[in-house]
N, C-alpha and C positions, 0 to 999 in steps of 0.2 A: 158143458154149458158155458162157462166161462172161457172158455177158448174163443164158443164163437161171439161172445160181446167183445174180449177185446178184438179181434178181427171186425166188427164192426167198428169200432173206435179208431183202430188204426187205418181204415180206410177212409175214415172221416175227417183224420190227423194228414194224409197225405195230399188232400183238397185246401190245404191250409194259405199253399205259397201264393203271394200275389203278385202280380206283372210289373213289374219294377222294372221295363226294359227301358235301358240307356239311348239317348239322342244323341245321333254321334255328327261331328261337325263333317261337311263335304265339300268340293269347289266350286266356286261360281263361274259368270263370266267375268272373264280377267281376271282370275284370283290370282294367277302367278308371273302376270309382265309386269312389265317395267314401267310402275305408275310412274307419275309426276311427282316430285319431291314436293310434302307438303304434309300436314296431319290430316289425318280422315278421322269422323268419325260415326259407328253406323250403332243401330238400332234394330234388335230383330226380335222377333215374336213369333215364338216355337206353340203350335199347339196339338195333341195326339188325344184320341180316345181309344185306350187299348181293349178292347178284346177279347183279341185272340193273340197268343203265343206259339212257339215252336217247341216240339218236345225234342226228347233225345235223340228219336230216332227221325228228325224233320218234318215231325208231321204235323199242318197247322192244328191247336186245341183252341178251345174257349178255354181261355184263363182261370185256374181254379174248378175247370173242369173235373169229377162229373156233379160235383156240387154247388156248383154256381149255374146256373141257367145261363144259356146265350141270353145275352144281353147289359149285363150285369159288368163292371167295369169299372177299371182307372182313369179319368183323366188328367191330363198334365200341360201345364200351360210354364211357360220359362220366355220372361222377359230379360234380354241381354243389351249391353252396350261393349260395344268395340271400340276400342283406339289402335288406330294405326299411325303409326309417324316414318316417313321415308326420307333419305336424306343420306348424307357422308359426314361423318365425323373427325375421319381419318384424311379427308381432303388435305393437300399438299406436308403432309407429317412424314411422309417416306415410308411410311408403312408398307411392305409387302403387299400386292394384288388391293389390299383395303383400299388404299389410297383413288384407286382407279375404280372400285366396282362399289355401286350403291347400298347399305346397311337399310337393314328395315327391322321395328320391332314394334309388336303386338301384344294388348292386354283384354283378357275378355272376363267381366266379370255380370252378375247379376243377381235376378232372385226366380225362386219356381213356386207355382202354387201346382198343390199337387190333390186329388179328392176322389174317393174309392164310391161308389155307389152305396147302398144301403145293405144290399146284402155282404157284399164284402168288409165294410165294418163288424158287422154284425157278428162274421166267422171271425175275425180278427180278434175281436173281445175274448172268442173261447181261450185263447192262445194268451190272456194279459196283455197284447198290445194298443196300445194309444191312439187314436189318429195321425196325428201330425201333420209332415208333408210339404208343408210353409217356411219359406227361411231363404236366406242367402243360399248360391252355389258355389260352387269350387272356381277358383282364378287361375285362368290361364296365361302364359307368359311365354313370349315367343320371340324370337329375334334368328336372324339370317342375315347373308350378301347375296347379291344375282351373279350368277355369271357373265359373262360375255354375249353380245347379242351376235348374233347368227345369222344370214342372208344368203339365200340361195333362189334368185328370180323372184319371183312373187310372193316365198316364203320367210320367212323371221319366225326365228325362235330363241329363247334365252332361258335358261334355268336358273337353279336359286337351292341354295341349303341351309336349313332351319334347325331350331331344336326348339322344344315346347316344353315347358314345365307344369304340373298342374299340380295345384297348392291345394291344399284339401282343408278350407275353410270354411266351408261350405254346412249348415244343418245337420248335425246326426246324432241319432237319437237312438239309441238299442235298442227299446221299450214302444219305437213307434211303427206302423206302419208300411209306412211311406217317408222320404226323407231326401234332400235337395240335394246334400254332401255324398261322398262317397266313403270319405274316411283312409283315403290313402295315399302316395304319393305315384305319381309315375311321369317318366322322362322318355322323351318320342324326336329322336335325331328323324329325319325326313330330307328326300330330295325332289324335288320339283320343276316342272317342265310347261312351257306357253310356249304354243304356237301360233301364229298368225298367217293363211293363207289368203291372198288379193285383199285382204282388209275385210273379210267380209265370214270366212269359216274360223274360229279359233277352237282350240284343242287344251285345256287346261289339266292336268295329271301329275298323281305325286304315288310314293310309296314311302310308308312310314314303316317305321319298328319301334314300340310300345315297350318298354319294362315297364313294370309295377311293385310296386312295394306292396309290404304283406296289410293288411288291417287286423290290429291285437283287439278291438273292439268289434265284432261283428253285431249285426243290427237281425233281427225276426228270427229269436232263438237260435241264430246261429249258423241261420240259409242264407248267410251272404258270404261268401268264401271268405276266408282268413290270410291264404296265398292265393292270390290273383295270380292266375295265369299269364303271361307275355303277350300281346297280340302282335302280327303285321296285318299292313292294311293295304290296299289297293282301290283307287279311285280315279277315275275320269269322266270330263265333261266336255262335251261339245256343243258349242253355240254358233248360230247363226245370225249376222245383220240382217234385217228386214231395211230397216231406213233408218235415218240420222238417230232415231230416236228409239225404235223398237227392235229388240232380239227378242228369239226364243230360245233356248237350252235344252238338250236331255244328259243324263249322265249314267256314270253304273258306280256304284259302292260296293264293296268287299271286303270283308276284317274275318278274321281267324284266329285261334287262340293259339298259340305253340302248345303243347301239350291241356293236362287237365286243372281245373280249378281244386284248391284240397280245403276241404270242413274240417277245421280243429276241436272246434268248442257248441257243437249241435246241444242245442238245450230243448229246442221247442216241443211243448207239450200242455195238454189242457191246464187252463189255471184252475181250475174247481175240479172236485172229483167226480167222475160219470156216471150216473142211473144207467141200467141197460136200455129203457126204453128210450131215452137218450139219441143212444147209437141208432135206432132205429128211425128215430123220428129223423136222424139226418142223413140215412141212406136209405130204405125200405121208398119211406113218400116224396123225397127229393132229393134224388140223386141224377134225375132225369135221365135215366137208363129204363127203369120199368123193372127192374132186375129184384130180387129178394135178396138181399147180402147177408142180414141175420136171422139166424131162426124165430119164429114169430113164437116161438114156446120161450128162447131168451126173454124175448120184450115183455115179457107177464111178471119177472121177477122184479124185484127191487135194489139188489145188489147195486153196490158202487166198484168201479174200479180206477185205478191209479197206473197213470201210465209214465213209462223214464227211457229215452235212450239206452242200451245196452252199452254204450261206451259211448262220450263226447267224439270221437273222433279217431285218428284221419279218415277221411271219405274222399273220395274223389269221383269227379263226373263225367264225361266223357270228349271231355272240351266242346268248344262254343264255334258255330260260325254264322253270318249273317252276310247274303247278298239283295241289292236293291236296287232299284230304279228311279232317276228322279227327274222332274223334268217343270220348267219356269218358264216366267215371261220376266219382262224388265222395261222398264221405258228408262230412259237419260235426259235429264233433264240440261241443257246450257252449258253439258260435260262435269258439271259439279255434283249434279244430285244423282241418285239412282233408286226407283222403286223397283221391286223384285216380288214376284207372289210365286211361290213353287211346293210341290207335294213330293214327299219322300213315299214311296212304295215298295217294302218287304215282298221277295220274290221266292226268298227258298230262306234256311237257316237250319240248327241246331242248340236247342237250349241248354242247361243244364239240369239234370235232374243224377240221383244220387241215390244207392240200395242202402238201406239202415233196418236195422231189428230195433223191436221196443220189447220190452221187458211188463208184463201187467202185474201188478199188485194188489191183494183184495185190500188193502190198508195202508195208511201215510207212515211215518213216508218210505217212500219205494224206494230201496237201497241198492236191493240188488241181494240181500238176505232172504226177505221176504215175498221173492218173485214167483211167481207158477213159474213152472219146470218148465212148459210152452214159450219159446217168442214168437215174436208172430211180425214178419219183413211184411217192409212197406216201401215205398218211392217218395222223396220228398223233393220239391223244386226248389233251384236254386232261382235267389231273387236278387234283384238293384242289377246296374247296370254290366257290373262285370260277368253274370251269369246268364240273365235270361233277356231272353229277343225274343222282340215285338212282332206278331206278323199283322198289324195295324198299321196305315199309313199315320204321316203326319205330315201337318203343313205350316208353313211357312214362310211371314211376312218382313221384308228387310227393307229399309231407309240408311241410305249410304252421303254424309255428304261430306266435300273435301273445303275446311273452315280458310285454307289458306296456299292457294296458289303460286307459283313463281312467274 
């Protein structure tokens, strides 16, 4: 009998993870020629309602699946500002190649509001977490040179090599939810390519390489990896002039993990101790299967039980990939300004999810002394943006304007 309450508990423990899927930055029009030296500075407004998620084996789920109902969900909203400043520094200093090819560097920082629907709180409290979700984001920091610009007839094209830092100031909160920071550091060398055909088809494409630093603080008991996996990335867009004033765009985004994401420090687990009928009332009547997961002779006792990880860790998951579609419009305004409305579209992917045993104890605390001889393996989702992907679109509002001209 007690086998099968903890088996209901731990199926109700692997519903836990929420959709913390990362928004990842991608190119526009003109993101990689050779603007006009001058500082820009732009304005965007990210908004998603997630979902649905990818599992391990790419299969799109309802988020918190089979214990969340379709419908039920994260949204996330992230207001940002950009500065760009373009220019030469190294002009007539002698400098190698500097002296001749234009320096560019970018800083992206802001804030996110972040807010889970009611029942997703609601699972979240079993677990001791917070809301949260509110806060500053992580600051980005970029600088590069272009290369040489290129002509071949009607063609121009010129590239550029960058590196990115990303400073992890950003909200984090162990204890919460949801969270705007990441909590780690990672450095992303990149090279990139603009083309310009008759003035009128441009081709903008980069490929990056992501290292990451580990996070010694993981956040939702310990579903947010510790060692981040490396990613490369793969992206391209192509836009079209319509007239002086209006393009449209579509692109394709790709990232993949280099190997797997590892769990050091897995904690999560109910913050009070479990009734069996408990377990029942959260898989038997709402798990939206129909399914009987616990015996209905369990559900009549009274018993509490205590549940603990069989070991913090390592785990690992089966690495991560995400591809997508995106596709905008843009008016220009007098060549200064730039409006841009455009929707990111989740096409295929793979999330992170991860096999663990839990250990049941009829009594606190659960050591590992006093466990039934039973564990009982369960799945748990890896969450925040280094693990789990969105199969939710999102979209996105951008104001570009350049404050000062040559």
């Amino acid at each position: 009998m007690r086998g099968l309450q903890a088996l209901g508990a731990l199926v109700l423990l692997a519903g836990a993870g929420g959709a913390q899927a990362g928004i990842i930055f991608t190119p526009h029009l003109s993101e990689y020629s050779k603007l006009p030296a001058g500082q820009y500075t732009e304005f965007t407004f990210v908004y998603t309602d997630i979902e649905d998620v990818y599992d391990r084996n790419g299969k799109r789920v309802h988020a918190g699946a089979p214990f969340l109902r379709p419908g039920e969900s994260v949204q996330a909203t992230l207001a940002l500002m950009k500065y760009l400043w373009i220019g030469n520094i190294f002009r007539d200093s002698g400098v190698w190649y500097l002296q001749d090819h234009p320096q560019f560097c970018r800083a992206i920082g802001g804030v996110g509001w972040q807010q889970g629907s009611d029942a997703v709180y609601e699972r979240a409290r079993l677990f001791g977490l917070t809301g949260g979700g509110n806060g500053l984001v992580d600051i980005f920091g970029l600088c590069g040179v272009y290369t040489d610009e290129y002509r071949w007839g009607p063609l121009k094209a010129n590239g550029l090599w960058a590196s990115t830092v990303k400073f992890p100031v950003g909200r984090w909160d162990r204890d919460a939810l949801l969270n705007t920071g990441t909590n780690y550091w990672s450095f992303v060398p990149q090279f990139a390519l603009h083309a310009d055909l008759w003035g009128r088809l441009q081709l903008d494409a980069t490929a990056a390489y992501h290292f990451h630093g580990d996070n010694d603080e993981p956040a939702f008991g310990g579903t947010t990896p510790t060692r981040i996996a490396d990613w490369r990335t793969y992206e391209g867009n192509l836009s079209f002039k319509w007239t002086e004033h209006w393009f449209t765009d579509v692109g394709f985004s790709h990232r993949e993990s280099i190997g797997p994401n590892y769990y050091d420090q897995v904690t999560v687990t109910f913050k009070d101790p479990q009734p069996a009928q408990t377990a029942c009332d959260n898989t038997n009547n709402n798990n939206g299967l129909g399914l009987v997961i616990v015996d209905q002779n369990a559900c009549n006792t009274s018993n509490q039980f205590y549940l603990r990880p069989s070991r913090p860790g390592p785990y690992a998951d089966r690495g991560i990939y995400g591809d997508a579609i995106t596709a905008g419009l843009y008016y220009i305004y007098r060549t200064s300004s730039v409006v841009n409305l455009r929707v990111f579209y989740p096409i295929a992917g793979r999330g992170s999810q991860f096999d663990i045993e839990y250990e049941v104890c009829p009594d606190a605390p659960c050591n590992g002394s006093n466990a039934l001889p039973t564990r009982v393996a369960t799945i748990l989702n890896g969450v925040q943006e280094a693990a789990a992907i969105s199969a939710s679109p999102y979209f996105e509002a951008r104001f570009v304007y350049l404050f000062w001209a040559p």
